[in-house]
N, C-alpha and C positions, 0 to 999 in steps of 0.2 A: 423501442424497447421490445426485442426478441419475446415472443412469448408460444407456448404450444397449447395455450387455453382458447383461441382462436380469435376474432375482431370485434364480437357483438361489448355491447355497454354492459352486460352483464361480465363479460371477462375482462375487462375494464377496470372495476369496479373489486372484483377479485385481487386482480394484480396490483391495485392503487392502495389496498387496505389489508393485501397479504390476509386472505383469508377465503374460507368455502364458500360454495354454492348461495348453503341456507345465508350463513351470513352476510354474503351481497347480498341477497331479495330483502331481507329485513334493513340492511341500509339504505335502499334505495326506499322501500315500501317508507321509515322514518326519515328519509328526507326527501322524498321529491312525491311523498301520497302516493304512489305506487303501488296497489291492491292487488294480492295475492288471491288466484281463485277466480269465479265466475263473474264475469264484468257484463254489464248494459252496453250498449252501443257509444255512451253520453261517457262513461267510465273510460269504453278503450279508446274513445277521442281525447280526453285529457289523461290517459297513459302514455298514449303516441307524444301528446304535445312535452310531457315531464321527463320521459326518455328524450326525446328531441336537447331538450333543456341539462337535463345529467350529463348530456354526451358532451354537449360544449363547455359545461364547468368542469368536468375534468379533464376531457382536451384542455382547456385554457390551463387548468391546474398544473398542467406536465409541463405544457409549453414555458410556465412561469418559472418553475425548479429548473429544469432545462435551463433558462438564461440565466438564472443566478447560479448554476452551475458553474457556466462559463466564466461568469463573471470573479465566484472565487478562485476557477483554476486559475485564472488571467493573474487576479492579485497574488493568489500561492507563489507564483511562475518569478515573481518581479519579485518578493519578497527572498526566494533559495535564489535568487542569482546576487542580490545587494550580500545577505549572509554570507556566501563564499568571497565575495571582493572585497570585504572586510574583514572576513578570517586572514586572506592572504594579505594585504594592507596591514594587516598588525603584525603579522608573522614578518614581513620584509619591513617595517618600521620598527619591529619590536616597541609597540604600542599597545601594552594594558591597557586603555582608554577605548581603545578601534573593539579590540577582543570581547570589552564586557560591551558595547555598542550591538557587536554580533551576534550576541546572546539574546538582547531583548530583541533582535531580529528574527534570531531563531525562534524566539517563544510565540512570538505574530504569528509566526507562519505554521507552527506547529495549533496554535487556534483556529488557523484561515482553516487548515487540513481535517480539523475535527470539526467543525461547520459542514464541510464537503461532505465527510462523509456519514454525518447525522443526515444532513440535507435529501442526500444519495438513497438513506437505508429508510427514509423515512415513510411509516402506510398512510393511506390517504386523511384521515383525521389529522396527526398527527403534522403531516405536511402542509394541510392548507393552515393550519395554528405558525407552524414555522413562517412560512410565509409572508402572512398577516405580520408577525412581528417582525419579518426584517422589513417590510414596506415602511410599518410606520416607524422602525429607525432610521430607515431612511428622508424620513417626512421633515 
């Protein structure tokens, strides 16, 4: 994911939740104890280790969207190719039956496509929640 806010977890964190500066530090500070300001030695040894930690759950986070990306394209992909071999099957059968079959085809697929790109548009809250719920429908 192309980005001009540059590599560190703080831009990260920006990009994953669509939003400023302040409000990374404050996400990270409310989820990973990440204290703003003057730290002890003892503080920026378990800053290092909660950065360490943030950077791998949202790497894993992308990586996860990422595969269920694919995954919907893949099924999108199988779904608009059954719909046109059904639109044309009813056209060269003149088969009402095929036609309204292509319909509920087409509505899958028009579902799969707004999954993608909720999935796609989603800020970091809001995706790792997506997520969580397609896993456990998947369960």
């Amino acid at each position: 994911m192309p980005s001009e806010r540059g590599g560190g977890i703080l831009a990260l964190v920006e990009t994953a939740l669509d939003c400023d500066k302040r409000a990374a530090l404050d996400w990270l500070s409310l989820n990973f104890g990440i204290e703003r300001g003057q730290a002890t030695l003892e503080q920026r040894r378990a800053y290092a280790q909660n950065i360490d930690r943030a950077r791998s759950q949202a790497a894993a986070l992308i990586r996860r969207r990422d595969e269920l990306l694919v995954g919907l394209w893949a099924e999108a992909d199988v779904l608009f190719v059954r719909y046109h071999d059904l639109v044309g099957l009813a056209y060269q059968r003149e088969d009402i039956e095929l036609l309204g079959d292509s319909i509920g085809v087409w509505r899958t697929f028009q579902g799969l496509t707004r999954q993608y790109e909720a999935l796609k548009e989603a800020p970091g809250n809001k995706l790792a929640q997506m997520i969580a719920g397609s896993e456990r429908e998947a369960s």
